[in-house]
PyMOL CGO cylinders between C-alpha atoms (Angstrom):
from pymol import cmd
from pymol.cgo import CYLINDER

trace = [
    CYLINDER, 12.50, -15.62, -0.91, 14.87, -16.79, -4.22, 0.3, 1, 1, 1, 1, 1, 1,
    CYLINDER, 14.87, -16.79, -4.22, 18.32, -14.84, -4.23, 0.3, 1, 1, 1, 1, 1, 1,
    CYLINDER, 18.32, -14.84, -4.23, 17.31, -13.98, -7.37, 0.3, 1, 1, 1, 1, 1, 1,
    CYLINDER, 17.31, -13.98, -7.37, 14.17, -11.78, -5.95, 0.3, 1, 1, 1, 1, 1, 1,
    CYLINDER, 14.17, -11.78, -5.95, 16.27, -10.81, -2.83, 0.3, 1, 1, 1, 1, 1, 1,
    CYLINDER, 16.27, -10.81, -2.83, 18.52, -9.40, -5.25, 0.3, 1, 1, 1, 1, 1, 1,
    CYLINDER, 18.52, -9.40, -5.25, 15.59, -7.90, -7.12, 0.3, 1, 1, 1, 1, 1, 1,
    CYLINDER, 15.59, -7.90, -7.12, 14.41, -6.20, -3.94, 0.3, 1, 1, 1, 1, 1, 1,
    CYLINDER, 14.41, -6.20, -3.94, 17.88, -4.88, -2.70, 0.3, 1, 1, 1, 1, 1, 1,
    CYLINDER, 17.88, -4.88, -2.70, 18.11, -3.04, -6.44, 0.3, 1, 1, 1, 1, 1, 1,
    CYLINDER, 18.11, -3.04, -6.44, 15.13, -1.11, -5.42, 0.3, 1, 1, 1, 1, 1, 1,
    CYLINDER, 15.13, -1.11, -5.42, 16.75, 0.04, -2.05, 0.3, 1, 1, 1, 1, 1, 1,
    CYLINDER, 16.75, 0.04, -2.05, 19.65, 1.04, -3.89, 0.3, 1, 1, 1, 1, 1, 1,
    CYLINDER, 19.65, 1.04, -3.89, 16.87, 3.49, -6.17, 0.3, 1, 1, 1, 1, 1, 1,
    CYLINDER, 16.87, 3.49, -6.17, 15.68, 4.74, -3.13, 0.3, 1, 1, 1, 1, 1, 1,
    CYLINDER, 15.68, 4.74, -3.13, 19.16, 5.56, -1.34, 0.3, 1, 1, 1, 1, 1, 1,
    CYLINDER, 19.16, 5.56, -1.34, 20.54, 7.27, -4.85, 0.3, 1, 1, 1, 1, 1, 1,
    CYLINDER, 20.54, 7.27, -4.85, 17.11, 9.23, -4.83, 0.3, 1, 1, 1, 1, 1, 1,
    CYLINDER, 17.11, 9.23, -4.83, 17.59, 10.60, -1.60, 0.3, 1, 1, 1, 1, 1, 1,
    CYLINDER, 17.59, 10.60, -1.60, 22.00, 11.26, -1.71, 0.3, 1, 1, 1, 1, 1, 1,
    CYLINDER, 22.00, 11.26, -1.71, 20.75, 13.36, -5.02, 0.3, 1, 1, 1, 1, 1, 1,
    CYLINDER, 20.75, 13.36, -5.02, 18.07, 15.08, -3.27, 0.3, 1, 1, 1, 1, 1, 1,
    CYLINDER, 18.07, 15.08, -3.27, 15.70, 13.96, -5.69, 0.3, 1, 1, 1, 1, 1, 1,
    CYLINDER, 15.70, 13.96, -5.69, 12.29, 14.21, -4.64, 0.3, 1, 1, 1, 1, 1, 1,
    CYLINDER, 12.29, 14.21, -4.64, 10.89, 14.00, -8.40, 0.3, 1, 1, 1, 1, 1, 1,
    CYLINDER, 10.89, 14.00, -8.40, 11.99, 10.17, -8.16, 0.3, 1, 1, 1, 1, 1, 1,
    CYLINDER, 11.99, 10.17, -8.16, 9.25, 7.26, -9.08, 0.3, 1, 1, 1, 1, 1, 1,
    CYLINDER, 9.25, 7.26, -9.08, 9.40, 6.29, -5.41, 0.3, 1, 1, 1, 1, 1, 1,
    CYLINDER, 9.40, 6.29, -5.41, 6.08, 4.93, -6.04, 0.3, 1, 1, 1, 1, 1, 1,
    CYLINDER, 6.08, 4.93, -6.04, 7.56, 2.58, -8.29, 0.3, 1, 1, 1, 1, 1, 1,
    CYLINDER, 7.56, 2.58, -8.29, 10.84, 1.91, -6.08, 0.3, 1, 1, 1, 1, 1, 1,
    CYLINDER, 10.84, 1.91, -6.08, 8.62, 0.80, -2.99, 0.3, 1, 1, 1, 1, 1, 1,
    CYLINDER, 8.62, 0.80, -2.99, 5.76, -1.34, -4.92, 0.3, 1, 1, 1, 1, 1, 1,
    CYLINDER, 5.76, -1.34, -4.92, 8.29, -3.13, -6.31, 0.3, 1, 1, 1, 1, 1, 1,
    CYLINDER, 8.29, -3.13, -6.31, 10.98, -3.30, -3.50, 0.3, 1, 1, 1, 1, 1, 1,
    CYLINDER, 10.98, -3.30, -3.50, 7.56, -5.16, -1.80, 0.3, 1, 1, 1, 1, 1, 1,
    CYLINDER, 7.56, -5.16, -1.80, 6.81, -7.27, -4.44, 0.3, 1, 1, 1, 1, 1, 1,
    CYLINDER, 6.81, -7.27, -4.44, 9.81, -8.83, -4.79, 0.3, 1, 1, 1, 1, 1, 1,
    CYLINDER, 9.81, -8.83, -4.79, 10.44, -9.02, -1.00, 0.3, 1, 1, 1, 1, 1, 1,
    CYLINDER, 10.44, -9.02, -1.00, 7.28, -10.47, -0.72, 0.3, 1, 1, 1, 1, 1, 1,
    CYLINDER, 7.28, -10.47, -0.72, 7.18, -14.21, 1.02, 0.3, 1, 1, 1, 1, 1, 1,
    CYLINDER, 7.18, -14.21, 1.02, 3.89, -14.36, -1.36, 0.3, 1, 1, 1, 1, 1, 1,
    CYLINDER, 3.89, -14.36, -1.36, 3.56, -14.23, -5.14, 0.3, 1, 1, 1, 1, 1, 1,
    CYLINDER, 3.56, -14.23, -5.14, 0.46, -12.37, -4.94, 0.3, 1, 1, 1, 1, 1, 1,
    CYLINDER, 0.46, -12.37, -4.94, 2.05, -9.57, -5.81, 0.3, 1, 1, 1, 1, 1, 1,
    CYLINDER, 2.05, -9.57, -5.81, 4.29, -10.91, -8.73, 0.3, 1, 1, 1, 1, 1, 1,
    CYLINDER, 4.29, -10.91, -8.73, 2.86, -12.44, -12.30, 0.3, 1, 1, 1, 1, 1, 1,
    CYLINDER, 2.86, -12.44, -12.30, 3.95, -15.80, -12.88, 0.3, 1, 1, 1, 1, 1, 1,
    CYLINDER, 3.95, -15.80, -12.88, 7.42, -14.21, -14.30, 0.3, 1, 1, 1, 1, 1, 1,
    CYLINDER, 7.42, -14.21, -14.30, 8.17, -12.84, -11.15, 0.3, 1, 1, 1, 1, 1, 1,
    CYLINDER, 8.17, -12.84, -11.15, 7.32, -9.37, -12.04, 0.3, 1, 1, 1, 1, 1, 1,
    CYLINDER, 7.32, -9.37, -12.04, 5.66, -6.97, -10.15, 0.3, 1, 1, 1, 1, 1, 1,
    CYLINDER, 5.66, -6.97, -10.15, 1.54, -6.82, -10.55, 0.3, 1, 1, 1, 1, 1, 1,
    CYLINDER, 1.54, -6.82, -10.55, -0.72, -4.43, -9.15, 0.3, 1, 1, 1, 1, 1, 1,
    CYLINDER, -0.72, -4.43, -9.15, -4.36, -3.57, -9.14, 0.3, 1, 1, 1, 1, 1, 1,
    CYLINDER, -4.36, -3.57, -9.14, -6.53, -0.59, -9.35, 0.3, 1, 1, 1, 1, 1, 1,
    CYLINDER, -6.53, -0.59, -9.35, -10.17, -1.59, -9.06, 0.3, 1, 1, 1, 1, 1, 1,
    CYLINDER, -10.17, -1.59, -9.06, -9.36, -5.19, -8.26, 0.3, 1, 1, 1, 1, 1, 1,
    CYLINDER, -9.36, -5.19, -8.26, -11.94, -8.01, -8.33, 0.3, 1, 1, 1, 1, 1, 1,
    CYLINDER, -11.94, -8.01, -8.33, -12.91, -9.82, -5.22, 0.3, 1, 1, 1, 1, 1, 1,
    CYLINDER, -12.91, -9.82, -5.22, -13.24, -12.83, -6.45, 0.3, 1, 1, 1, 1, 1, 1,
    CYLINDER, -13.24, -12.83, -6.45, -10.16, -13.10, -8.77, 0.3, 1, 1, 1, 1, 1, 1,
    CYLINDER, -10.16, -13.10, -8.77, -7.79, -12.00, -6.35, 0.3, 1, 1, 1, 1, 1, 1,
    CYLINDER, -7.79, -12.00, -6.35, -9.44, -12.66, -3.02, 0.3, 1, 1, 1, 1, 1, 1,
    CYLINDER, -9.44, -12.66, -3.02, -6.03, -14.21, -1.20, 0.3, 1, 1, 1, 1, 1, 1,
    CYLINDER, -6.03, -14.21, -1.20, -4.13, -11.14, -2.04, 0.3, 1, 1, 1, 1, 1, 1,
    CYLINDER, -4.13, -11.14, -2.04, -7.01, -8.64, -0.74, 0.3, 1, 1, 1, 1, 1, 1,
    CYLINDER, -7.01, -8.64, -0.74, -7.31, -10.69, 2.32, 0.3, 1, 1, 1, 1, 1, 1,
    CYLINDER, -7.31, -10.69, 2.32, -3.77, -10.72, 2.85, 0.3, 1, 1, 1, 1, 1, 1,
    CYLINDER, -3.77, -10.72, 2.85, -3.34, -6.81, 3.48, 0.3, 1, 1, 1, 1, 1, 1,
    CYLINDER, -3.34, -6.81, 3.48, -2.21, -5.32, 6.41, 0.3, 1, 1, 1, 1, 1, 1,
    CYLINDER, -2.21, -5.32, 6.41, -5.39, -3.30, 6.81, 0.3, 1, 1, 1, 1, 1, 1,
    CYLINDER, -5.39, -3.30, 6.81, -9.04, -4.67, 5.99, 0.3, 1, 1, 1, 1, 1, 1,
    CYLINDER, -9.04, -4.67, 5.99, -12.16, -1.77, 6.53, 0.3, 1, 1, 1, 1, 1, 1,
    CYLINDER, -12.16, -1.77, 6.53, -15.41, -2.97, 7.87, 0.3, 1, 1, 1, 1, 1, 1,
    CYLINDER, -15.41, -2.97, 7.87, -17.01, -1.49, 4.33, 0.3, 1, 1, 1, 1, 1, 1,
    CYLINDER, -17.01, -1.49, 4.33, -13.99, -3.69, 2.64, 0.3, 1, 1, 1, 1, 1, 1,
    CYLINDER, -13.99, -3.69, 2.64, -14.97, -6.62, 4.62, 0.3, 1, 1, 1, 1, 1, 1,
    CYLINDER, -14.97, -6.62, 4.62, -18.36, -6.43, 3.56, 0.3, 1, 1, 1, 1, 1, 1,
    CYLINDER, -18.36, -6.43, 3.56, -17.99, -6.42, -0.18, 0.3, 1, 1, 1, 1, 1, 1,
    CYLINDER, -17.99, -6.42, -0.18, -15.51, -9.64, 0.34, 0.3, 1, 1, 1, 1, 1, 1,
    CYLINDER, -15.51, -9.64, 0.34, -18.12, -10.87, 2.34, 0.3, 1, 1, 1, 1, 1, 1,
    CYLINDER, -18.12, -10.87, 2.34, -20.70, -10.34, -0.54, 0.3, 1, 1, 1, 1, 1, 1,
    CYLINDER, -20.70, -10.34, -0.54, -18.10, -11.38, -2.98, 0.3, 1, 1, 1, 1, 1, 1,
    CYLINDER, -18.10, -11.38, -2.98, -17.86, -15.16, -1.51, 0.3, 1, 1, 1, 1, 1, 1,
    CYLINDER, -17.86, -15.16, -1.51, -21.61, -15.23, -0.56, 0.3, 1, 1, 1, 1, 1, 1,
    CYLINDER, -21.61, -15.23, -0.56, -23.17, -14.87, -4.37, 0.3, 1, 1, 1, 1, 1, 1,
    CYLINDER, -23.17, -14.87, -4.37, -19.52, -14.76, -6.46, 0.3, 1, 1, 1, 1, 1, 1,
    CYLINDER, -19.52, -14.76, -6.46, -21.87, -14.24, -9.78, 0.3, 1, 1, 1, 1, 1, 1,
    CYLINDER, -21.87, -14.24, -9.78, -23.84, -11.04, -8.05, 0.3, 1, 1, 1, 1, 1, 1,
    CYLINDER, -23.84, -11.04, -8.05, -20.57, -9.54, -7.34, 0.3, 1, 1, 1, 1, 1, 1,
    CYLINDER, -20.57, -9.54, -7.34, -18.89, -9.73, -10.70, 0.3, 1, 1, 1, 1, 1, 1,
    CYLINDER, -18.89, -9.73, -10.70, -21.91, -8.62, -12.42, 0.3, 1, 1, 1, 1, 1, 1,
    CYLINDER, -21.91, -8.62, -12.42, -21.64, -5.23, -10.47, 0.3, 1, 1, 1, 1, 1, 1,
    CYLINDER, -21.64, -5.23, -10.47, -18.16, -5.58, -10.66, 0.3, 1, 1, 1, 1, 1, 1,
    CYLINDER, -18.16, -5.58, -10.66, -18.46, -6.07, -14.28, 0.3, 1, 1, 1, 1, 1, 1,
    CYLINDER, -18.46, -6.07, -14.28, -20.31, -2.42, -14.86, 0.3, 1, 1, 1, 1, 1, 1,
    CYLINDER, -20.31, -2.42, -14.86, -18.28, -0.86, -12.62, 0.3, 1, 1, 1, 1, 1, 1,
    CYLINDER, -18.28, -0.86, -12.62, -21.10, -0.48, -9.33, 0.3, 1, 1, 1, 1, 1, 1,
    CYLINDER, -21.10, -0.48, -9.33, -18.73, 1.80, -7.25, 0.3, 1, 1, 1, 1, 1, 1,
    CYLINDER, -18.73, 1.80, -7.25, -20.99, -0.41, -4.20, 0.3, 1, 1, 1, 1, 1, 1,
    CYLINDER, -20.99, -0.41, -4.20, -18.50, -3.50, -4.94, 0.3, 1, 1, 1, 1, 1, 1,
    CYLINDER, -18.50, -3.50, -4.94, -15.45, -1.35, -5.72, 0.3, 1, 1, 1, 1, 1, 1,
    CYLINDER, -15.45, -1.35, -5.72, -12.42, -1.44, -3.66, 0.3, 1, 1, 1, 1, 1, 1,
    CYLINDER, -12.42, -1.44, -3.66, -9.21, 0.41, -3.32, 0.3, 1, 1, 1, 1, 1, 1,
    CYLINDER, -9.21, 0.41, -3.32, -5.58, -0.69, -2.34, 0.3, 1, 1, 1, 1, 1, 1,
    CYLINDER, -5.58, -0.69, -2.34, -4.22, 1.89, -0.55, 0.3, 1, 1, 1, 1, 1, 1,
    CYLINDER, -4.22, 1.89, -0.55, -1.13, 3.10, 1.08, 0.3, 1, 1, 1, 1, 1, 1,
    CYLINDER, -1.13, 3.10, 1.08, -1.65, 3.73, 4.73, 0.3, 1, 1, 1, 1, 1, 1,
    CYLINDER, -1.65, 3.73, 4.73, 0.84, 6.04, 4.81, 0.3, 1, 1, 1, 1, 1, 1,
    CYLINDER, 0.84, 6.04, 4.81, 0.76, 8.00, 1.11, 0.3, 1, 1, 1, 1, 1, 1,
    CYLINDER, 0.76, 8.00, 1.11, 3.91, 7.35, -0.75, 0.3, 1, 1, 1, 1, 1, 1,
    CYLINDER, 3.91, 7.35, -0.75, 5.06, 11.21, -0.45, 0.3, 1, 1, 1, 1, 1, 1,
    CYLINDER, 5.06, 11.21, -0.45, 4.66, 10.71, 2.75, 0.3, 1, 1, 1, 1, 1, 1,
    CYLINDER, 4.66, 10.71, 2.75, 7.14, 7.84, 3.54, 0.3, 1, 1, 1, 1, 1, 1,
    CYLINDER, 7.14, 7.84, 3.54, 9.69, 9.37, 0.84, 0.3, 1, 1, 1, 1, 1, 1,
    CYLINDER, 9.69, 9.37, 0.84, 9.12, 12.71, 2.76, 0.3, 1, 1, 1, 1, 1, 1,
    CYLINDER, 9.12, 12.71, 2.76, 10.18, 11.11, 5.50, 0.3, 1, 1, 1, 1, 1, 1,
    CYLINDER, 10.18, 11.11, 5.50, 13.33, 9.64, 4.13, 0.3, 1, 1, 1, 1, 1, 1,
    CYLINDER, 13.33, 9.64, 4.13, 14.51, 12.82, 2.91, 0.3, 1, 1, 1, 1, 1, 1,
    CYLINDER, 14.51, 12.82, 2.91, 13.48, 14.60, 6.48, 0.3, 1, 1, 1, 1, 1, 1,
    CYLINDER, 13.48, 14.60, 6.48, 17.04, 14.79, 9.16, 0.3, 1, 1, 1, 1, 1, 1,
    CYLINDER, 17.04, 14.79, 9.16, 15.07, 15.58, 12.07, 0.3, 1, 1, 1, 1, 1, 1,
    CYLINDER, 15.07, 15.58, 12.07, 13.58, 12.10, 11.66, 0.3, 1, 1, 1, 1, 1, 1,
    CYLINDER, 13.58, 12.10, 11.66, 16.62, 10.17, 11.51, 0.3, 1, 1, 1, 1, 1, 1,
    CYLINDER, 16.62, 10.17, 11.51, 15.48, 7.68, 9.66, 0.3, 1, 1, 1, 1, 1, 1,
    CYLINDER, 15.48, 7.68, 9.66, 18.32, 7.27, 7.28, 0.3, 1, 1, 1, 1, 1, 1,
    CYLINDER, 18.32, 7.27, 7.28, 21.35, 9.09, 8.63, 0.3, 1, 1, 1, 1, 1, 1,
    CYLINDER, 21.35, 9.09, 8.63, 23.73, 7.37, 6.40, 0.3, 1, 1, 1, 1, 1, 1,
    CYLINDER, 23.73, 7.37, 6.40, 21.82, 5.97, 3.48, 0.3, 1, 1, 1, 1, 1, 1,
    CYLINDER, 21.82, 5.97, 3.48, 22.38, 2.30, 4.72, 0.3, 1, 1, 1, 1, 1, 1,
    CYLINDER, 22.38, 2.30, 4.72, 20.14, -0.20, 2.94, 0.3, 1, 1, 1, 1, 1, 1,
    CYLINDER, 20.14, -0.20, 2.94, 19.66, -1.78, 6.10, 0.3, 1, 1, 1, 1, 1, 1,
    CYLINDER, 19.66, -1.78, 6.10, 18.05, 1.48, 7.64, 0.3, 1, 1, 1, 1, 1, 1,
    CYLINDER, 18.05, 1.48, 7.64, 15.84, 2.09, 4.25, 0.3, 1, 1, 1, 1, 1, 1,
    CYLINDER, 15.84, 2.09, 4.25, 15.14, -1.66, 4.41, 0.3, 1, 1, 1, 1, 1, 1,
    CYLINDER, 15.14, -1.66, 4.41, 13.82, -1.02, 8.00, 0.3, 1, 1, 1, 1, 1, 1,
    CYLINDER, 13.82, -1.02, 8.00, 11.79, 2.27, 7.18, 0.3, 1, 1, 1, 1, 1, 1,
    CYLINDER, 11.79, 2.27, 7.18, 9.80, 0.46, 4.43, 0.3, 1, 1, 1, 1, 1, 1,
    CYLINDER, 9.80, 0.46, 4.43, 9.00, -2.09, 6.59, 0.3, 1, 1, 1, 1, 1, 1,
    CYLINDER, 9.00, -2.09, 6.59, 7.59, -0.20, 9.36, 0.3, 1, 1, 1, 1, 1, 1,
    CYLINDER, 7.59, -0.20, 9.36, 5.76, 2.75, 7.31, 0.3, 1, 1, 1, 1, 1, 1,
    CYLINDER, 5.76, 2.75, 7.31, 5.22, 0.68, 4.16, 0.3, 1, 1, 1, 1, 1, 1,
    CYLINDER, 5.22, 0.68, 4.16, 1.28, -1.22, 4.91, 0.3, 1, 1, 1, 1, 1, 1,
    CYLINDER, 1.28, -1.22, 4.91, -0.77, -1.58, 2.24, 0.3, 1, 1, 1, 1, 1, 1,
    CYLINDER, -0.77, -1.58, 2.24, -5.03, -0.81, 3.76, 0.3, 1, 1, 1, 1, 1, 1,
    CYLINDER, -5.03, -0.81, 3.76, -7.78, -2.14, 1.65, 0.3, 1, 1, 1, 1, 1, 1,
    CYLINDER, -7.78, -2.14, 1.65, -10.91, -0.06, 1.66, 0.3, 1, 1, 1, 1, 1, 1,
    CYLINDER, -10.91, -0.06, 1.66, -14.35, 0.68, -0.13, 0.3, 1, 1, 1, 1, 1, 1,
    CYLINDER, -14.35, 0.68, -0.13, -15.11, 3.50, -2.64, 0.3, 1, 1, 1, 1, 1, 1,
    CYLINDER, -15.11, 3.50, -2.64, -17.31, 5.23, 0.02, 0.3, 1, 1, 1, 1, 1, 1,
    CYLINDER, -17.31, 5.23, 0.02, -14.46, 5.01, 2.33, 0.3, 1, 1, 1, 1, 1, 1,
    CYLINDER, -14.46, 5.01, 2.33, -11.87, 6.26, 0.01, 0.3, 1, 1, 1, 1, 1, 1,
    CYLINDER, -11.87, 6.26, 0.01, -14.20, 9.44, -0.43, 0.3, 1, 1, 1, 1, 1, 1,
    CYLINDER, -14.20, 9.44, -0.43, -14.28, 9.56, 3.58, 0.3, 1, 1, 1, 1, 1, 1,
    CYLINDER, -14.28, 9.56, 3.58, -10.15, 10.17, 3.04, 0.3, 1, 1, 1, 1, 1, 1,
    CYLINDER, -10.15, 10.17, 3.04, -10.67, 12.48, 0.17, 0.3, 1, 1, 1, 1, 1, 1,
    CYLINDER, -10.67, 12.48, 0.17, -12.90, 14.71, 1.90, 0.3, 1, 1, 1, 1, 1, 1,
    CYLINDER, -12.90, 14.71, 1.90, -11.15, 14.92, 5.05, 0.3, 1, 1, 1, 1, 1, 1,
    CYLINDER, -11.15, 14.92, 5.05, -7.96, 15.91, 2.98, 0.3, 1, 1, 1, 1, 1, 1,
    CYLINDER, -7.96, 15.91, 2.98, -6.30, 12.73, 3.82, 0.3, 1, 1, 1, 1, 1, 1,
    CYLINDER, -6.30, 12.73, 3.82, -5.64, 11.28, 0.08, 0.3, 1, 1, 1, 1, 1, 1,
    CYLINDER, -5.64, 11.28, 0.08, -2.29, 11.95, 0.38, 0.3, 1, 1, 1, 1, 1, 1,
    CYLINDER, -2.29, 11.95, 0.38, -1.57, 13.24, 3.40, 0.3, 1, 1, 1, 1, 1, 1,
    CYLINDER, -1.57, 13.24, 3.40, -1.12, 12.03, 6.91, 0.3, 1, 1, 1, 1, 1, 1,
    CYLINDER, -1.12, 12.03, 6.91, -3.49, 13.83, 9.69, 0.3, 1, 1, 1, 1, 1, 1,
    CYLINDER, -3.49, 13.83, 9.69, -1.66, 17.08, 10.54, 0.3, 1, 1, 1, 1, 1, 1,
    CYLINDER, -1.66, 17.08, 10.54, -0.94, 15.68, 13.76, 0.3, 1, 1, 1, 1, 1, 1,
    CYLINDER, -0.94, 15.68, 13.76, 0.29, 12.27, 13.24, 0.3, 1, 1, 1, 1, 1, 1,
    CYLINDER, 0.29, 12.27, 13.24, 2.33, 11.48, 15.76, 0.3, 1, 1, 1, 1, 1, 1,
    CYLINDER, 2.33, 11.48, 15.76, 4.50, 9.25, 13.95, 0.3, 1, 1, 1, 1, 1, 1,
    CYLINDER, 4.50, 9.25, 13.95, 3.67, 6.00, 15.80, 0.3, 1, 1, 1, 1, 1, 1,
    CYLINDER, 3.67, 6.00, 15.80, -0.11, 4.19, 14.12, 0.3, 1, 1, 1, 1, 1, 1,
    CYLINDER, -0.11, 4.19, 14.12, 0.60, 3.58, 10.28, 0.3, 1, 1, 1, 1, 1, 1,
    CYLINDER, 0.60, 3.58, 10.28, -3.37, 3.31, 10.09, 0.3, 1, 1, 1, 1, 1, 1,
    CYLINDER, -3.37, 3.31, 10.09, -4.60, 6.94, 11.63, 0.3, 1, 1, 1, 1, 1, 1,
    CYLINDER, -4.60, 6.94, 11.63, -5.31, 8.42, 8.52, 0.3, 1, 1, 1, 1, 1, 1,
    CYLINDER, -5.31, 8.42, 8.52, -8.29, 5.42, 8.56, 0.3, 1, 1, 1, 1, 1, 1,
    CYLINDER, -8.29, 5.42, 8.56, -9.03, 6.21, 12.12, 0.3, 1, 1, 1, 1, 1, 1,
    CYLINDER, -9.03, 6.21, 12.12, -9.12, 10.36, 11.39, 0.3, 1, 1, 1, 1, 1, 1,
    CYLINDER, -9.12, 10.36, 11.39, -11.53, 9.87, 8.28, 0.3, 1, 1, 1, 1, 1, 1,
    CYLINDER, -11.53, 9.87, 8.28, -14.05, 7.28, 10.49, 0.3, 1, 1, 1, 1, 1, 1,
    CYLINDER, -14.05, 7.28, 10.49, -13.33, 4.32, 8.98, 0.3, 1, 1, 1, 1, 1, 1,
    CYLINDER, -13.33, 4.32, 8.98, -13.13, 1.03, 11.07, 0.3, 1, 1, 1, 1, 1, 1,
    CYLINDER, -13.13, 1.03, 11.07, -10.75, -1.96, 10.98, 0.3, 1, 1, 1, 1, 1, 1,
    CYLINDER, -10.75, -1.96, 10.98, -11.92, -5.32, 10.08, 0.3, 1, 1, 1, 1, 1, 1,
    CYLINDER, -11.92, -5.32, 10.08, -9.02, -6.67, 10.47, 0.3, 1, 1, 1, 1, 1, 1,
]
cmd.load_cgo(trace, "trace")
């Protein structure tokens, strides 16, 4: 990582700490963490050639297969559609193309975004007893895992209340349960 992006990263800590001394729990914290990981990123995949953050909704298999495959979580329904992405690349973006919610995948948080700023703001958890960058650094890179899944399998979360929410009870240990909870199965 540059200084320059190290720098980059850090501001977004600083967001986050400020966030939580002013109680504010109305903060883009979606915003401060995607970016803090961006820019802390060893990869660019993340990052336009500028250096500034990029995200997907909806993203295409075969455009930005490295950065799909590099997520911390891969379904088995995810796996498939990359699968079917590098087997017949033209199939794939023509369902891709009309929007066939068969090929569609989702980048998710494995742990919702509330859920990790919750968590921040929480003093039984202890997790940031002195607003230390150092101990928000550390938080966000425990809880902070980015899950790639299907369409089907993003319903599965939906409809087991788990869109935003971690299973009632988590016990505060497997960044992935909300996958296990809802039935869906790890590729990788």
């Amino acid at each position: 990582m540059t200084r320059r992006l190290e720098i980059l990263a850090n501001s977004y800590l600083d967001h986050i700490r400020i966030a939580v001394a002013a109680k504010d729990r109305g903060a883009p914290f979606r915003d401060f963490f995607d970016n803090w990981n961006a820019f802390r990123s060893e990869t660019d995949h993340h990052r336009s050639r500028g250096d500034r953050p990029r995200w997907f909704n909806n993203p295409s298999a075969t455009k930005r297969m490295a950065m799909l495959e590099s997520l911390d979580f891969i379904s088995g329904g995810a796996a498939d559609i990359l699968s079917y992405a590098r087997q017949d690349p033209d199939g794939y973006d023509r369902l891709y193309k009309v929007r066939d919610t068969n090929v569609r995948l989702m980048v998710d948080h494995a742990v919702p975004i509330g859920v990790m700023a919750d968590m921040l703001f929480d003093s039984a958890s202890a997790v940031v007893s002195d607003l230390a960058l150092a101990d928000i650094s550390a938080h966000l890179e425990r809880w902070y895992r980015l899950g790639l899944v299907s369409h089907a399998e993003n319903g599965r979360l939906n409809a087991a209340g788990l869109a935003s929410r971690m299973p009632p009870d988590w016990d505060r240990v497997d960044p992935f349960a909300r996958y296990q909870v809802a039935g869906i199965t790890a590729f990788k």
